[in-house]
Every structure is written in C-alpha cells, then in structure tokens.
N, C-alpha and C positions, 0 to 999 in steps of 0.2 A: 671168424678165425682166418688168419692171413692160409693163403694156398700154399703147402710146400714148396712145390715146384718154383713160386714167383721170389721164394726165400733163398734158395737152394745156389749160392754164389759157386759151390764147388760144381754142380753140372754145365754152367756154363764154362768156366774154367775149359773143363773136359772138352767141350765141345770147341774151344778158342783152341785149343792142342792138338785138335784131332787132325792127322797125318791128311799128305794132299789128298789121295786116295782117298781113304774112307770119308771124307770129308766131299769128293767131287760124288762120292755114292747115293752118300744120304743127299746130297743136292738133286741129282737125278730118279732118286726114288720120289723125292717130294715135286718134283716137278710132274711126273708124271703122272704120280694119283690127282695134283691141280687140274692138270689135259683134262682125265680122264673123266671128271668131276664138271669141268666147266664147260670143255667145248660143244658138247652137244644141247647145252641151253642157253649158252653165250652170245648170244646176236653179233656183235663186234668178233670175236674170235671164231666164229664159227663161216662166216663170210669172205673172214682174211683167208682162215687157212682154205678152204674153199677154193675162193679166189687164185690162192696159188697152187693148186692141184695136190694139197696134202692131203684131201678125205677121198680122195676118189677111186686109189685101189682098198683101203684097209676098212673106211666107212667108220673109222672111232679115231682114236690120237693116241694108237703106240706109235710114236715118233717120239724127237728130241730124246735118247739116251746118252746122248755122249757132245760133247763140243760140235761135234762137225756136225751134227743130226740138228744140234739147237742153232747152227747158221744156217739154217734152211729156212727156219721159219720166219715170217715178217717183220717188219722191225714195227714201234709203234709207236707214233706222233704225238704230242699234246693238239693236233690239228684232230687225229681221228679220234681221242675221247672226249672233243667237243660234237664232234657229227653234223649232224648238217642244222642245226643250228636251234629244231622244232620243239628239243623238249629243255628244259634246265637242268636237268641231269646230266651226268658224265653216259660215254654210249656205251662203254663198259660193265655195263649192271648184270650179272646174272641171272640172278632170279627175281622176280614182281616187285614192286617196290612197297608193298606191306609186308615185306620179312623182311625191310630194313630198319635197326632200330639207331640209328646215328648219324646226324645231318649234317656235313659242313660245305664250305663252300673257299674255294682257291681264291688266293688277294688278289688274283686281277692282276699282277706283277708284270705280267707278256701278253697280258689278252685279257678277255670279256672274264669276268667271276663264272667257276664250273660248281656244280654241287655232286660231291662227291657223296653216296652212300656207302656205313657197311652196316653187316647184321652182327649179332651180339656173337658169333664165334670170332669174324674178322677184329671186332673190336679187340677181344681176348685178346687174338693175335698181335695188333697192335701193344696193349699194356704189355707181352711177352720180350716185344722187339726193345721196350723201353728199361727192361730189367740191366739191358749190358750195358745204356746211360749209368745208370743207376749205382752198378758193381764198380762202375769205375770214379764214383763221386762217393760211393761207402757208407752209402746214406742206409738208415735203418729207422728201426723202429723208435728211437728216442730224438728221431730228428724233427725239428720242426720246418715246415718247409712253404715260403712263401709264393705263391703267383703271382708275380709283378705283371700280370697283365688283364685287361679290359676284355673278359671272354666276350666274344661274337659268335656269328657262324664261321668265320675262317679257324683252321683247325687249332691254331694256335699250340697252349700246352692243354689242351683240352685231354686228351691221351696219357702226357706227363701226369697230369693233376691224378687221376685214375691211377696210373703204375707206382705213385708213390704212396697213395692213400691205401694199394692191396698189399706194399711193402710193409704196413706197420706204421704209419712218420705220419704226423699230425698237418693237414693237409691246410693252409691258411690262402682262401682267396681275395682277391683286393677289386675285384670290378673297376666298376668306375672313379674310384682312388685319383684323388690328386696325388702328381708327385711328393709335395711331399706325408699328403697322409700316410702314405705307404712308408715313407723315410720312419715317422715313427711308428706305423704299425709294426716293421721289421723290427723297430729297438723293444718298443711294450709288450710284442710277444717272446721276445727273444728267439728272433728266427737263429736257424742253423745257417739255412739252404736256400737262396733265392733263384727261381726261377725265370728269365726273361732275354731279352735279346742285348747283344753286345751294345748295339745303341744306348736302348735304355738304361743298362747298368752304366755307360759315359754320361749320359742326363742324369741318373740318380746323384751319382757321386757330384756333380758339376751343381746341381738344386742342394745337395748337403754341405757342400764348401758356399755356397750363397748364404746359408742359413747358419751357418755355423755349429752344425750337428758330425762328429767327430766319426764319419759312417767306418771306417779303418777301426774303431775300437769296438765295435758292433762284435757278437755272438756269431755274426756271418764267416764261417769257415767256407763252403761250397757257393760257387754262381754257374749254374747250369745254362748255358745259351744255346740258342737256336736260331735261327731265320735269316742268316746270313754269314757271310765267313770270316765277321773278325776273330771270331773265338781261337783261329788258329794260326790268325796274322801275328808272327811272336811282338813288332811295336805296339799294336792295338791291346794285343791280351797284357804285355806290361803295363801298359797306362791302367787298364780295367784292376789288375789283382796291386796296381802300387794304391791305386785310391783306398779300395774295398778291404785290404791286407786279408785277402781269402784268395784261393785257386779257382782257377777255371774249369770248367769241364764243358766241352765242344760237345756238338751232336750235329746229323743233320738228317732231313725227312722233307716230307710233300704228301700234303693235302693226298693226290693222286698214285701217291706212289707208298707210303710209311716210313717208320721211324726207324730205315736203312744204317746210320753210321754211328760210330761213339767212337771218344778221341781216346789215345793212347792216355797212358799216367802221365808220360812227361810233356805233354799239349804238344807236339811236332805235327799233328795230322786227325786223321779217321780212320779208323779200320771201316769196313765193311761188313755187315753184319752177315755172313754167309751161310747161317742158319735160314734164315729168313727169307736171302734174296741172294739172287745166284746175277753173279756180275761179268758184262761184257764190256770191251773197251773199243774204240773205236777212233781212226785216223781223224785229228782236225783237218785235214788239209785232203782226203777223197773219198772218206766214209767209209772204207773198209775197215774189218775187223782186224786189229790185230794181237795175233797169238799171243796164248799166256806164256808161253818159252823167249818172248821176246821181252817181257818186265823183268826187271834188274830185280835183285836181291837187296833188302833193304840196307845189309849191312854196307853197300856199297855207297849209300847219303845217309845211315845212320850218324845223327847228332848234328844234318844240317838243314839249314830251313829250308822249305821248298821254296825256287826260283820260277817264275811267269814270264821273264822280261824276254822271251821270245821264239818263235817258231824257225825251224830250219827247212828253206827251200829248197833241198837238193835231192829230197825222196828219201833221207835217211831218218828213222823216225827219233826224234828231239826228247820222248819221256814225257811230250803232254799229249793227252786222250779226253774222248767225251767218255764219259759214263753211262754203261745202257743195263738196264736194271729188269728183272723177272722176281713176281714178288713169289714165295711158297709158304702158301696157307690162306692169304687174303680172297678166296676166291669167289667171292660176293663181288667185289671189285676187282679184280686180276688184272694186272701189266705185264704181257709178256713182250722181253726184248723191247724195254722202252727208251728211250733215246729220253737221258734228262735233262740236256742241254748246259749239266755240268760239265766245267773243264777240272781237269783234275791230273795227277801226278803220281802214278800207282807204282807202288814194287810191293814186291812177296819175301814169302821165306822171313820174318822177324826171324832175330837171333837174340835179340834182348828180355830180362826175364821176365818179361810178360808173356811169353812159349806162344805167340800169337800166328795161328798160319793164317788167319786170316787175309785178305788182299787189305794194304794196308796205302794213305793215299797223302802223301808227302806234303804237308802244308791244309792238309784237309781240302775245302772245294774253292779251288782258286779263283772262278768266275765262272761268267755263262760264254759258252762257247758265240753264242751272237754280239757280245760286249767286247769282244776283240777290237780296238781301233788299231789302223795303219797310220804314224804321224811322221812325215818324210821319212818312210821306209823303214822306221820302227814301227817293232808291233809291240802294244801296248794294252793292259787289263786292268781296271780298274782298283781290282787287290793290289796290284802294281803299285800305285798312286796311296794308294792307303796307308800300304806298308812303310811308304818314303815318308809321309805326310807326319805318322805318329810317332815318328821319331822327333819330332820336335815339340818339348814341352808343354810350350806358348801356346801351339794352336786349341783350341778349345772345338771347333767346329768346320766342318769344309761342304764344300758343293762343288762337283764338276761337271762341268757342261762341255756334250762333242756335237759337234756342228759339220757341214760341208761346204768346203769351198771348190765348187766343181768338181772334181774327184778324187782331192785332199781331204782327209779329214783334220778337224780341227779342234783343239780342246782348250778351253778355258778353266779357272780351278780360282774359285774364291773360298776364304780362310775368314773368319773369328781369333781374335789369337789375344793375350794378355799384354804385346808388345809389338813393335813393329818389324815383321816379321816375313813379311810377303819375298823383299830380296833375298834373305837366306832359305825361305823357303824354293823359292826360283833357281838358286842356285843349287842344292842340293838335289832337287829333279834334273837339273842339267847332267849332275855329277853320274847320277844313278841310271839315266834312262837313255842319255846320250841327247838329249834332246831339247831344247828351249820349249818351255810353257807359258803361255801366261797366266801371271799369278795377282790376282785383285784383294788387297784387303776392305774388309766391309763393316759397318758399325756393329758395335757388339751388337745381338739379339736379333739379328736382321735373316740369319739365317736358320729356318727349320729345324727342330729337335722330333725328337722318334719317340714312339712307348714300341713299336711293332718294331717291323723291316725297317732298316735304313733307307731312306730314297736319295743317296748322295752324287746316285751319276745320273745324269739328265740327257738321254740321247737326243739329240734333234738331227742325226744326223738324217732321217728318212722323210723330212720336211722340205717344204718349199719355199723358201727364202723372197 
C-alpha cells in the first residue's frame, strides 16, 4: 500500500507556500535536531567543529539557529568527504557501516570514485526529496515509467526508480539495453515516463530517426533528467521535447549530497528543495557569503532565461553564486555547509502561480564553478557554448576541448552536423560570446555519445604541453 504522505501532492504544495519565516523555522528546527543527533558520533563533523572552537564552551551543538550562527560553522569540501585517502567510504559516515543499507559510489566526474553510504531512514529521505520531481512531472499511479539507464554503483536514478515505484507507477527497468532495445521497449510497453539524462534522450531520439521508429508518436508524455544541465538549457531542452513531442522535467542531486532540486512547470530553472536542504550562496570571485537580502526577486527576470556569459570585476556582485548546500534528515551521511561547486543564478520571492517561496535558481545549474575559462578576457562556461551550439539544427553532436597556451586559455569546439556547418557555427559563437573560436567539423560518428553524464568539455587546461 503506497504511504500517504509519499501521495499527498497538497502537503507539499503547503510547504512550497510556506511564508519566509516559518519556513526559515522549520529549517532551523531540522537543523538542529541533525547537530544534535550527528555531532557527537560523527567523526568528520565532530573534529571540524572541534577544530573550530564550536564544542568547547557548550560540549553539544546548540548552535547554528539562525543565519549568522550557521556562518560560523565550517564550510565542507568534496576534498574532506574523501579524507585522507585510507578507507573507500565517504569520511562523513555516522554510524558503523552495518547500519548501512545502500551502497553507491560518485562518477569520478572531478576525482577518484567515493562510495557513499546511507541507512534505510536516509534512503526514505531520499525517496521524500524525490516526490517534488515527481509533483511536478504529475506522474501517478497509472504511469508507466521507464529507466533508460544501465544501473551501476553510481547512484544514478537508483532513488528515482524507488520514489516512483512507492508512488503507485509501474516501475520498468532497461539495464544493459541497447539503445535501441530500449527504443522499443518504451513503444511495447507503452511507457508514459522516461527517465535518463539529457544526453541520452539526444542519442535516443538520434538512434530512432536512424531506424526509422517515429519516437515523437510514442505514449511518452514526460522525460525526467538528471546528471547534467541541459534539462534547463532552453536550446538543448527544445531539440529534446521537439524530437520526443513530450515535456521535460529538470532535477538535480549528488551521489554526496541528495536529490536537492526540481524544476519549475515552465523549465526556466530549479527550485531548491528547502525542506530538505537549507541553502547558502557564495561569492565566485572571494568566497564570502553573500546575504539573502541581496538576491533579486524573481519577478525581476521572471520569463527570461538565465545568462552565464560573464562575471563582473568591480566588487559589485553580477547574480552568479556557488551553491553550498546542508542536507536535513540525511543524517547517516550529513553535509553541512557543503560547497558544491555549482555555479548558479538564484532569486527569491516567486510571484507566479506556483506560490513557490522556495530559493529559486534561474536557468537551473549553469556549470561548475572550476569550468569557468578566461578567453581573451572573456569569461566563458561551458552551458554557455551549449546553449549557442543547439540552436542550430544541423549539429547532431559536439566536443570542446580548453587548452593552455602559457596563461591564455584556449578552446577548441568540434561538431557532428547533417550539413556544413562549422562557419555559421563559428560565426554565431562570435556573435554571441564576443569572441572567435575554433570551430572543426569531423566525420559523422567520430565523436562520443552518452547513456550517463555527458563528457563534452575536455579540460586539458592543467596539463603539460
């Protein structure tokens, strides 16, 4: 019998409406039953705060009630939940690791593979956070809903797969699936709902126009993505719902951290799941915090897509921030104050009728704050390129590559395309970015396709030439 509460689309409603106030309450209440729960068996958090003279007049963790109280406390690194190196766990574990019942392990994206445990209440929590995906894709009980993906230890929709199966919705996984088994697994089952990453839904559709399978006339109304940010890039998510002739619905999470965001109804972005996870922002440009009273009101870029194409050097802050994330309830595995090395584009106060007060994140997660290149004195992000790139038809696949040339960076950008297409592609990044790129066409098939994360930017710039 599904659990009310995982059904129950009007409580969360309630809680997306709940006034700043009462809303920054129940944040602070949950934070601190976490402390008060985790710190004194949390090896990792127990050390930090430590470290920084939080336990040593009170000897427990009433602290962090209020904003200024939670900038006290440390920030926290994907450097220190690897630790020093000795065990394969994440150093964040609270309790033994036989009270953990669920194993994955981080893609390796920026570093070594972590393995992340939680135990069967964090997981709960998890399926919890994955319900406001869910409310905002409409999915139910009569849905049928595919896994377009190859379960591993990385956590993939391994979570999803769960939050939709205690929804009620017939839960259809595809493992080791060729593409196109899956093409007609989705048509013989008559899925609703596919799940997978924005890549892979551009290879499905791209293997179904090869084959000649009409995937646009498909039962598929919903495509839920993850693992990356095209889902919120408006060129990217056109090409995806013009193939699929189905809507998008954006999410986004980590292995280390949970399944934090879900996009508004009209795809513009991500809310922030503030039940869950209580959010700080943070200067690109000197790491300080900066205040909630300094993010704009959404109605102020209400109806436009969020802009990357540059940071402002004059101290005045620009509207981009990292993301630093406190998770409430995970507390087998707890991040507090974690720095995720999202760049992002936050404002508050929704005024449209989704009554959302949530912290809301303009264009959803525009890149990693280490992905920034400088190209003669533009700054440059790789969504940047993306969003130029799928505005043109033609292109079918891309790759870019940044290089150093002594303290220039430098970027390359080869194309797949049905036509020759490399000079208006060239030109149109000129248009947009201010900048000349080079731009190389390559034989069809020459370039990498995804079922997972896309790998289309190719850093070399911290290499030796």
């Amino acid at each position: 019998m599904t659990d009310p509460p995982i059904i129950d689309m009007s409580r969360r409603a309630e809680q997306r409406a709940m006034a700043s106030e009462a809303l920054t309450a129940e944040q602070f209440a949950r934070l601190q039953k976490t402390l008060a729960r985790v710190v004194p068996e949390n090896g990792l958090y127990r050390k930090k705060f430590t470290d920084a003279g939080l336990l040593k007049e009170t000897g427990s963790s009433v602290f962090a009630r209020n904003r200024a109280e939670l900038a006290k406390l440390p920030l926290t690194t994907k450097a220190d939940l690897v630790g020093d190196g000795t065990s394969p766990f994440a150093a964040n574990l609270t309790w033994p690791v036989d009270q953990y019942v669920r194993f994955h392990r981080t893609s390796g994206t920026h570093g070594h593979p972590m393995v992340v445990l939680d135990t069967a209440e964090d997981w709960q929590w998890w399926i919890e956070g994955w319900q406001f995906v869910l409310d905002v894709a409409e999915v139910t009980e009569i849905d049928r809903a595919v896994m377009a993906f190859s379960f591993g230890p990385f956590i993939g929709f391994w979570s999803a797969f769960d939050a939709a199966a205690a929804r009620g919705a017939l839960v259809i996984p595809t493992g080791a699936m060729t593409t196109l088994a899956r093409l007609d697994l989705i048509q013989t089952a008559s899925a609703t709902v596919v799940f997978c990453t924005p890549s892979y839904a551009l290879h499905m559709a791209e293997v179904a126009a090869q084959h000649g399978i009409a995937i646009g006339n498909s039962s598929v109304r919903k495509l839920i993505v993850a693992g990356e940010p095209g889902g919120s890039i408006p060129a990217t998510r056109k090409k995806i719902e013009s193939a699929w002739k189905a809507d998008i619905v954006d999410h986004s999470g980590a292995s280390e951290i949970g399944p934090w965001g879900f996009a508004d109804k009209k795809g513009t972005g991500i809310y922030v799941n503030e039940i869950s996870f209580l959010p700080e922002l943070i200067s690109i440009h000197d790491g300080q915090l900066i205040p909630f009273e300094s993010v704009p009101l959404r109605s102020r870029t209400a109806g436009s897509s969020a802009r990357d194409d540059g940071v402002r050097g004059d101290g005045v802050w620009d509207g981009l921030a990292e993301l630093v994330l406190t998770t409430l309830g995970r507390d087998g595995s707890p991040v507090i104050r974690y720095r995720t090395g999202d760049l992002v584009r936050p404002v508050i106060n929704d005024t449209d009728d989704e009554r959302s007060q949530f912290l809301f994140l303009d264009g959803g997660v525009l890149g990693r704050t280490d992905d920034m290149m400088i190209i003669r004195g533009v700054n440059v992000f790789p969504t940047s390129v993306e969003s130029i790139l799928r505005e043109l038809p033609e292109i079918v696949e891309y790759r870019m590559t940044a290089t150093k040339s002594g303290e220039m960076d430098q970027l390359k950008i080869e194309l797949e395309a049905t036509g020759k297409i490399a000079d208006a592609a060239s030109q149109l990044l000129s248009t947009r970015l201010g900048l000349r790129v080079e731009v190389l066409q390559v034989a069809d098939g020459e370039l990498p396709r995804f079922e997972a994360k896309g790998k289309r930017f190719v850093d070399l710039r911290g290499e030796v030439s």
